[in-house]
C-alpha positions in Angstrom: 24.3 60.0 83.6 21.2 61.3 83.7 21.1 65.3 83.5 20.6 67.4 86.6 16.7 68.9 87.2 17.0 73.2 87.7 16.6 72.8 92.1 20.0 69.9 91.9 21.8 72.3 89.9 21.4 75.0 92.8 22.2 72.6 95.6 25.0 71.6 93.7 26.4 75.2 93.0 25.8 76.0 96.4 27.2 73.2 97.5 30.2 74.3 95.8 29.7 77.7 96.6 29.9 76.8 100.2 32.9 74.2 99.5 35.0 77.0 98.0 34.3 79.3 101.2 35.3 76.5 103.6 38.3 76.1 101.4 39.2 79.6 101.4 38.7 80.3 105.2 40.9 77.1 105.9 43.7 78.8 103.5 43.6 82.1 105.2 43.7 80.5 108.8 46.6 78.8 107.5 48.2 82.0 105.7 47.6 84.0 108.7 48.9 81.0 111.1 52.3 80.9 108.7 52.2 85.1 109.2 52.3 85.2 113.0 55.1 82.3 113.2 56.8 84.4 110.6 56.7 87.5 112.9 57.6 85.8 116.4 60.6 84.5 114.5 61.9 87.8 113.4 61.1 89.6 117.0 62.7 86.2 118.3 65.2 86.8 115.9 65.6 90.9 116.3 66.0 90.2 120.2 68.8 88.1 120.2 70.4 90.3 117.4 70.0 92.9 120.3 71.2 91.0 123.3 74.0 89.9 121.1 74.7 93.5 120.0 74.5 94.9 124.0 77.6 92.0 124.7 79.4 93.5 121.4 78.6 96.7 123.1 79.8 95.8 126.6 82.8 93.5 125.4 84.1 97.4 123.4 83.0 99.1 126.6 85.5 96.9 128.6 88.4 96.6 126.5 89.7 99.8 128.6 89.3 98.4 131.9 90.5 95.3 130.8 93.9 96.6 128.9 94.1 98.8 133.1 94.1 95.3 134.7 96.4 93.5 132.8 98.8 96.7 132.3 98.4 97.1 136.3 98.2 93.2 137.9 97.3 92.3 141.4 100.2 92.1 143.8 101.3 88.4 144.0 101.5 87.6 147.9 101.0 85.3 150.7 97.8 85.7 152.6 100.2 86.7 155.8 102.3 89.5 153.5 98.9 91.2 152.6 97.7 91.3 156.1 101.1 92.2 157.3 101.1 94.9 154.1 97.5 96.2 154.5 98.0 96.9 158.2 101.3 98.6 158.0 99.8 100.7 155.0 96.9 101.5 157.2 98.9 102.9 160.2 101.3 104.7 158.0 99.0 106.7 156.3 97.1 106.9 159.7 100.1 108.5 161.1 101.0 111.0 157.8 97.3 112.1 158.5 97.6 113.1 161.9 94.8 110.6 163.1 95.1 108.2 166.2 94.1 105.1 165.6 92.0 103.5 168.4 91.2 100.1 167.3 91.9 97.9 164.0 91.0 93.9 163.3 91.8 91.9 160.7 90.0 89.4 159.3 91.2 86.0 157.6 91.5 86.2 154.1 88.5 85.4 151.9 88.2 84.0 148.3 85.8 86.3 145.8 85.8 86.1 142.4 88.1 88.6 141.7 91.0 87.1 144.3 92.0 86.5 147.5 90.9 89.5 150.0 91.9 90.5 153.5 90.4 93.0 155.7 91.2 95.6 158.8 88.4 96.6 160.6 89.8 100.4 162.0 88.5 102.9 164.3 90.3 106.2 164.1 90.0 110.0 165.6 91.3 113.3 164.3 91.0 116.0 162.3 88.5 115.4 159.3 91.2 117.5 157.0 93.3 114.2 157.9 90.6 111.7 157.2 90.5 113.3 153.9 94.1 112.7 152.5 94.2 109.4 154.1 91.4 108.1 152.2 92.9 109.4 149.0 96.3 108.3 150.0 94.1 104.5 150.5 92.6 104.3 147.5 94.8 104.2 144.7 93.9 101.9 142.1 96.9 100.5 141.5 97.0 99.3 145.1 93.8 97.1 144.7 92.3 98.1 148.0 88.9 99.6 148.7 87.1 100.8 151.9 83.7 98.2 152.1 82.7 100.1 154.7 83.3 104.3 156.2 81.3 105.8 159.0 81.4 109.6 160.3 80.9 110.7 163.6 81.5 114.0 165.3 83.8 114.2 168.1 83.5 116.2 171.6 85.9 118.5 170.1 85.2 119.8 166.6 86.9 119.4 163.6 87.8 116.3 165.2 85.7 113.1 164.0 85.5 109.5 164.9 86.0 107.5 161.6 84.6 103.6 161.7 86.2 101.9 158.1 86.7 98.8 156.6 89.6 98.0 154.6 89.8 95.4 152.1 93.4 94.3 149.7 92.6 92.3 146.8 95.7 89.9 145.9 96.8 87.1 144.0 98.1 84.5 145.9 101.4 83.3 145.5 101.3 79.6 146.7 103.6 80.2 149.7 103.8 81.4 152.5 106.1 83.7 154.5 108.5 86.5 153.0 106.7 87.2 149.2 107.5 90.0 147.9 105.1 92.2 146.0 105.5 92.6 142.4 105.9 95.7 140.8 104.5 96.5 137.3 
C-alpha cells in the first residue's frame, strides 16, 4: 500500500472526524430516546402506584360503612310487605306529627343496585314543628329509607306548610310473597 500524500491524510481524518460526530450524535439520540422511555415508565409507573394507593385508601375508608351494613342488614321482605310496611310507617308518623295527609301513591317496586326499592309519593299539611320530627322519625338508618324527593310550601295559615315528599324503602327480597316478616338484627 502505497503511503498517503499530506491533502488524503486530511480528508481521511476528517473523514473520521466527521464519522465519529455522526456516531456520537446517533448514540446520544439513542441515549436520550432510552431516557424519555425510562421516565414515561416511572410516571406510568408512579400513577398507577397512586391510583392503586387512592383504592387502598378508599377500601380503609369503607371498612366502617361496610362493618354498619353487615352489622345492620336490609329487612328481608316481599315487595307487597314493604309497600304495606312503608305506607303504614308513613301514616303513623304522619299522625304522631300532627300532619294530615292529603294524598300518598305508591309506586311498584324497582331493582337498583343496592336492592329492591318501593316508593310513596305523599302530600301532607301541618305545622312545620311536625314536619320536623316526622322526618327525623323517617330517616333512621337502620330503617333503610330515604326521602328522594321534599318540597316546602307555605300554607294560608302560618306555621302551617304544605309538604310534597317522596319516600323510598330499600329491601331485600325474600322470594315470596305474602305475610314476610321483617327481620330484626
Amino acid at each position: 500500500m502505497r503511503p498517503l500524500a499530506p491533502s488524503e491524510k486530511k480528508l481521511l481524518l476528517i473523514l473520521s472526524g466527521v464519522l465519529f460526530f455522526a456516531l456520537n450524535m446517533l448514540g446520544l439520540r439513542a441515549f436520550f430516546q432510552a431516557r424519555a422511555d425510562l421516565q414515561r415508565s416511572i410516571q406510568s409507573a408512579r400513577n398507577q402506584l397512586a391510583s392503586q394507593q387512592a383504592w387502598i385508601v378508599t377500601e380503609e375508608a369503607l371498612q366502617p360503612a361496610e362493618k354498619w351494613i353487615n352489622s345492620h342488614p336490609m329487612q328481608e321482605l316481599s315487595s307487597d310487605d314493604a309497600s304495606a310496611e312503608l305506607l303504614k310507617t308513613e301514616r303513623n308518623e304522619a299522625e304522631k306529627a300532627g300532619l294530615k295527609v292529603t294524598e300518598e301513591n305508591l309506586t311498584p317496586p324497582e331493582e337498583t343496585p343496592q336492592g329492591k326499592t318501593v316508593s310513596l309519593q305523599a302530600k301532607f299539611s301541618g305545622p312545620f314543628e311536625g314536619v320536623v320530627r316526622m322526618l327525623f322519625a323517617l330517616q333512621t338508618p337502620t330503617a333503610w329509607r330515604s326521602i328522594e324527593k321534599f318540597v316546602v310550601k307555605s300554607d294560608a295559615q302560618p306555621p302551617n306548610v304544605i309538604v310534597d315528599l317522596e319516600l323510598k324503602q330499600f329491601f331485600r327480597s325474600n322470594g315470596g310473597s305474602g305475610s314476610a316478616h321483617p327481620t330484626t338484627p
